[in-house]
N, C-alpha and C positions, 0 to 999 in steps of 0.2 A: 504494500500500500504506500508508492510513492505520498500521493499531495491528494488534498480531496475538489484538485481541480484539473487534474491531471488531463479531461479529454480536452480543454480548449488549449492550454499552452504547454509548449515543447521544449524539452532541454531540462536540465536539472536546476534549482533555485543555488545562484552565488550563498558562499558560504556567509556573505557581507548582509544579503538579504534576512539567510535566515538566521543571523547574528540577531538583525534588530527586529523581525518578525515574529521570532517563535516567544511564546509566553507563559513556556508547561513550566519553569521555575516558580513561577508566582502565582500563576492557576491552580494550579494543581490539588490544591486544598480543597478546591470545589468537586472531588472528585464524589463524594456524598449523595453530593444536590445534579450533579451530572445526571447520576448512577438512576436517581430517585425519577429526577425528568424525563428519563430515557425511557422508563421501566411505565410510567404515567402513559408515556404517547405509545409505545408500544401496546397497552393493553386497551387505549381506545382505535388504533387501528384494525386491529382485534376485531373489536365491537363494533365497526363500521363495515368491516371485511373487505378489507384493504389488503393483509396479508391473513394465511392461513393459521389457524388456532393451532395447530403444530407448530409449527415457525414459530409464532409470540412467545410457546412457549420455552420453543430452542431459545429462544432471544433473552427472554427473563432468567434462564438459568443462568447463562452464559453472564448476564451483568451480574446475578449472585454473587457468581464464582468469582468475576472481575473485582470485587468489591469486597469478599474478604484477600484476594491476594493484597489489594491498593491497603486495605488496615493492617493487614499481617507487615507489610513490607517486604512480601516476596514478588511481588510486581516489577518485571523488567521492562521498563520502559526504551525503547530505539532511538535511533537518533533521526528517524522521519515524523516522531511524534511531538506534533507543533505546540499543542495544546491539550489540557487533559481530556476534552472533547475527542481529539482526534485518536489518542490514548485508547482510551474506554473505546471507542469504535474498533480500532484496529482490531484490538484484542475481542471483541464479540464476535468479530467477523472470522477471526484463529480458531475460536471454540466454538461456535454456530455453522458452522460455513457459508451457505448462499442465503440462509435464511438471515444469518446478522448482516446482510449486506442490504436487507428491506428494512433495517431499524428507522433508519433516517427517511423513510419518505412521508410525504407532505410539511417536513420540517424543513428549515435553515438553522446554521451556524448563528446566523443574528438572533432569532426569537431565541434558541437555546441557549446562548450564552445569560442572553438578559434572564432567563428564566433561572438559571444556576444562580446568579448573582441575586435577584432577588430574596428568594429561598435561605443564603446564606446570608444574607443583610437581615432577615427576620431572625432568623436565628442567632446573630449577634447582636441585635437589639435585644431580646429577651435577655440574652448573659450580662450584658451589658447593665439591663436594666435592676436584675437581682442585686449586679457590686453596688450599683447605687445606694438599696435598700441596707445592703449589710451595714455601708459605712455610713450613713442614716442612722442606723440603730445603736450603734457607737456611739455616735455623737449623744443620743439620749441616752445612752447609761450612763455617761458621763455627766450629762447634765443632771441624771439626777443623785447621781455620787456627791456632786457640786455644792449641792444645800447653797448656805450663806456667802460662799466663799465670792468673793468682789476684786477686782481689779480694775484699772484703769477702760477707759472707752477712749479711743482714737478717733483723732480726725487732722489730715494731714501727716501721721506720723507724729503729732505731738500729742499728749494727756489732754482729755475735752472732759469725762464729767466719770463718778463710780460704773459701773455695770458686774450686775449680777456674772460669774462665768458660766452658771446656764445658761445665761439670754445670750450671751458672747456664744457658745457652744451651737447654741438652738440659729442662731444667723445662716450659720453654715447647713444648717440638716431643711431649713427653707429652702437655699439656694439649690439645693441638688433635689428638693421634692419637685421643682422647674423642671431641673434636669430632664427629671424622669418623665415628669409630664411629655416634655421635648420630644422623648423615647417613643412615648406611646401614642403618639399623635404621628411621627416620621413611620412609625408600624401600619398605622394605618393607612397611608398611601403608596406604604413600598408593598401592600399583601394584595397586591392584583395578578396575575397572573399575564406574558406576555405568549405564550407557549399555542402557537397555532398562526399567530402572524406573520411566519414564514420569515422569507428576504424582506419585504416591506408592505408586498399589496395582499397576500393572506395564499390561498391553493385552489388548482381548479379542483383537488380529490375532497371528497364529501367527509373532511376531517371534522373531529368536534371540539373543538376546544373548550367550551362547557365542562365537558368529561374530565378531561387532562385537568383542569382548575381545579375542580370539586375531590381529583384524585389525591392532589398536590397537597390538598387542603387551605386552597386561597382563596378569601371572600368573596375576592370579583375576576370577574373577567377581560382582559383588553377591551374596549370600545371603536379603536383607530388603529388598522394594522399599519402604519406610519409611526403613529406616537408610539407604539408598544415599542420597535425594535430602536427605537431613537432614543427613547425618554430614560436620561441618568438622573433626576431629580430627585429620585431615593437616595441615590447617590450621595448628592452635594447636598442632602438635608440629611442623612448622616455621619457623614463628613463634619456638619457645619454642630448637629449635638454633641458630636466626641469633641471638637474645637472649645465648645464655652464650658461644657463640662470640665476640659481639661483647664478652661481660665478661672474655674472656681478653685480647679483643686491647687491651682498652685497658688491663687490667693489661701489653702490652705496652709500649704507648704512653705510659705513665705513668712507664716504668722509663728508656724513650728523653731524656724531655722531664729527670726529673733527672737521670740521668747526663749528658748532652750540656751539662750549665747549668756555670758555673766555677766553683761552688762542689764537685761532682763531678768534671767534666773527665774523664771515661772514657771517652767517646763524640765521634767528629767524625762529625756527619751528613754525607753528604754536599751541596754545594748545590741541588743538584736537585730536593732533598726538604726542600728547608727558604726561607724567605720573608728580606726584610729590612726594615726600619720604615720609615715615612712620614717617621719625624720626625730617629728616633736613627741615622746613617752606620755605627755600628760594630756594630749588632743580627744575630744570625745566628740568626733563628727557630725553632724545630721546628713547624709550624706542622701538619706532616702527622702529628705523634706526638698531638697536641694534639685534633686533631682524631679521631683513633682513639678518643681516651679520650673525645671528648665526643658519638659517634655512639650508642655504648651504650645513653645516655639514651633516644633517640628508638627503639630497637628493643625494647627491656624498655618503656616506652607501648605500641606496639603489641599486644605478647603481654597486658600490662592491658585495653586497651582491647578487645581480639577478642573476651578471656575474657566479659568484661560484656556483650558482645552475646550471647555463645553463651549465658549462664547460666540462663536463663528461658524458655526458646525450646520449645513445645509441638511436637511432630509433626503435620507431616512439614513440609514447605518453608516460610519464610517470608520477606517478603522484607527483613526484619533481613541475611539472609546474605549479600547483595547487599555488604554492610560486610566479607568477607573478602577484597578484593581488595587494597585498597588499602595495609593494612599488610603483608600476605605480598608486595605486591612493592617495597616498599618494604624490607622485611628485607633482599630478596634482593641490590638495589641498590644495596644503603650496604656490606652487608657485602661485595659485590665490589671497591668502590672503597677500600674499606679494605686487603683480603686485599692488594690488589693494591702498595697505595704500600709498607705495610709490607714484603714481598717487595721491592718494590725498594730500601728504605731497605737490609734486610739483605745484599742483593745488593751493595752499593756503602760501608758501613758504616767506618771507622775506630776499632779501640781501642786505648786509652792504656796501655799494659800498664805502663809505668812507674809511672804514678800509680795503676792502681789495688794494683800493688804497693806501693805507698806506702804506702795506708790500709789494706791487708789486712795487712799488718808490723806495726800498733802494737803493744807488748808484751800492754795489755786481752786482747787474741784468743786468747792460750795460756791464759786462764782455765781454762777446763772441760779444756784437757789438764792442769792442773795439779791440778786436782781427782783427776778418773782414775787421777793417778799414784801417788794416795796412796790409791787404791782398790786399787791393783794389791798396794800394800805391805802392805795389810788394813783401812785405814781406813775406818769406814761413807759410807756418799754421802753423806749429810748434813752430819756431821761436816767433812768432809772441804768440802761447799757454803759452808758457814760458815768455817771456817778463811780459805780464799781469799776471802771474800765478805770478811772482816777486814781481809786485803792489801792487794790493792784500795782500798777504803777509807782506811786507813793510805796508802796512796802518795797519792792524791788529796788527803786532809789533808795531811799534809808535804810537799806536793810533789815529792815522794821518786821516782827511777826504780822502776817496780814489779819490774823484772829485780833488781836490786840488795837491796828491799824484801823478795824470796822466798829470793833466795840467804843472806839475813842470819837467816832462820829456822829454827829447828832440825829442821824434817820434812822440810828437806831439805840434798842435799848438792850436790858441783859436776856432778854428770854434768847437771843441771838447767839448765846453762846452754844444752847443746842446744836446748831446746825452743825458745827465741827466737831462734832462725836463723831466716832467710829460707825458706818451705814448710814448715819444719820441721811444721808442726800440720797440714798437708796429706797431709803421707807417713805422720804416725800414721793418719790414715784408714783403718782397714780393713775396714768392715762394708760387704756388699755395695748396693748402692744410695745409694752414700756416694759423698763429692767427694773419697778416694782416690785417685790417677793412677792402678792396675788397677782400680777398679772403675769407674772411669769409660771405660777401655777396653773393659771389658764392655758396657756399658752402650750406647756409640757403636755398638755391634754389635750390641745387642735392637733398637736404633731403627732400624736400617736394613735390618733382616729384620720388621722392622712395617712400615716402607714398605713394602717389597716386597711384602709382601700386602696394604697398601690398594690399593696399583695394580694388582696383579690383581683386587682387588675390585669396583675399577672398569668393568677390560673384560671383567666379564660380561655 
């Protein structure tokens, strides 16, 4: 089996061609979803009686057989086999004989590939979508380990007001329930089936593709045998979920690597998840936080780089598309080994509730309640912004305590020394979605009735 175009062109393909042609190195994975597609159209040729019920079922044996060799790893693959399509064909055709040589009719190379790649874009959504949950639920054991514990709340990289480290933990178990959403909505437009659309304008043989879909087990059916074998928009809206996903987790990673450093000290990674230097004995690396934050890069290229393929691209197949493989599983790839360390970093985790009470305590941090207070009294916000923005100031020049600095002024009186206790600025919290202790009670309880129905959304 030279080429599976062998009757119109003559001569052997440059070694140059099939250098930058063949794509069974990065294919190949799909050899499952091939196996599965193959075995779907053959069994409704079957059914239309296209080829004989002895044939389909020489044919279905023979991908069996095809399919535990490709898992065992005793599968010899040649070196005419371009693609794991061509693969899986050759070899049906070795154990079938002339009957595996009826597998492919009323199909093309174009609907079947898309149909492979769909199939396995579903099914890496789903895994996908589990690491989400896992490290999801991490983050709520942790927050609720957390109890009282307070640290600082950032804005710009500087100290802006207390926050509960549940509400801090609970930020991030939001941002990926997005995620997820992302997931299950990209699921929902990649589960169409393209399988019967041929090269582009569909067969004149009385094929069903209803059949094949419903075999597959895909909700729908292609509409437009043009859009079927063209349309990578599953693609690049997978691509583009593992992108932001992966810009949450390194804004995870980011938070890991300073917190854990001794200038922070709020975090003890565990060793497990962290390296030591070559050179320096006393180094305790975050090497796996580091790395979260710097896989980002390489997933956002991908979603650039797919885009620039897809941009220009005339109807119907080209073989530019042949370039969506590589970054969609490469998405898929990184952001599991990612999903996964981080889940375990938070699994195994240490924090310093001491110290980060320490930093959450500076007197700075009652700022803006100190504002409010004099809003409460009737003072405008602004008025009121400035007043203390003068404070402030004043104690930084004088080096003055600012507690002392506020008590010495006349807008206010001593009930004011409350505010600079320990939580004190945490218990005023009372707006709902707020770092409050009840509303962060609340709050532990929306997020674990949102899991609850991601994972029912799952085992649909």
């Amino acid at each position: 089996m030279a080429t599976l175009w062998e009757g119109r062109l003559s001569g052997a393909t440059t070694d140059a061609l099939k250098a930058l042609n063949d794509s069974l190195q990065i294919d190949k994975r799909l050899y499952r979803e091939d196996i599965s597609g193959s075995a779907a159209h053959v069994k409704m040729l079957v059914s239309v009686g296209l080829i004989e019920k002895s044939d389909g079922e020489l044919i279905l044996d023979a991908l069996k057989t095809t399919e535990e060799e490709m898992t065992s790893g005793s599968f010899v693959f040649q070196p005419e086999d371009e693609d794991i399509h061509t693969a899986v064909e050759r070899r049906v055709i070795e154990i079938a004989g002339e009957a595996g040589a009826r597998m492919h009719t009323g199909r093309s190379r174009n609907d079947q590939v898309v149909t492979d790649l769909r199939l396995w874009t579903l099914k890496g959504l789903d895994e996908l979508a589990a690491l989400v949950v896992s490290l999801q639920k991490s983050l709520i054991e942790q927050a609720e380990k957390a109890g009282a514990a307070r640290l600082p709340g950032y804005t710009h990289l500087q100290q802006a007001q207390p926050v509960l480290l549940s509400h801090h933990l609970l930020a991030h178990a939001w941002a990926l329930s997005r995620d997820f959403d992302r997931i299950i909505e990209t699921r929902a437009r990649t589960d169409v089936s393209p399988l019967g659309a041929g090269a582009l304008a569909g067969s004149s043989l009385p094929i069903d593709p209803i059949m094949t879909s419903e075999t597959l087990g895909f909700s729908e059916t292609f509409k437009n045998s043009l859009d079927a074998v063209s349309d990578r928009d599953f693609v690049a809206e997978a691509v583009f979920v593992n992108a932001l996903l992966a810009v949450h987790l390194s804004r995870i990673g980011e938070e890991l690597v300073l917190w854990s450093s001794e200038e922070f000290g709020f975090v003890e990674i565990d060793d497990a998840y962290t390296t030591g230097s070559s050179m320096l004995p006393q180094k305790k690396n975050p090497d796996i936080a580091e790395l979260a934050r710097a896989k980002t890069g390489r997933i956002v290229g991908h979603l650039s780089g797919l885009l620039t393929v897809l941009k220009g691209l005339p109807l119907a197949y080209n073989k530019d598309l042949q370039e969506d493989k590589e970054p969609l599983f490469d998405s898929f790839d990184t952001n599991t080994l990612v999903l996964t360390a981080l889940t375990g970093i938070f699994d195994s985790v240490t924090f310093n509730r001491e110290k980060m009470a320490q930093a959450a305590d500076k007197p700075f941090s009652v700022a803006i309640d100190l504002a409010e207070h004099l809003v409460h009294k009737g003072m405008p916000f602004r008025e009121a912004h400035t007043l203390i923005g003068g404070l402030v100031k004043a104690s930084i020049e004088d080096q003055k305590d600012f507690k002392k600095v506020v008590l010495e002024n006349e807008n206010f009186g001593p009930e004011i020394e409350d505010f600079f206790k320990p939580e004190a600025a945490i218990d005023r919290r009372i707006t709902p979605g707020g770092t409050g202790l009840d509303a962060v009670e609340v709050q532990k309880e929306q997020m674990k009735k949102r899991l609850e129905i991601q994972i029912s959304m799952m085992s649909r």
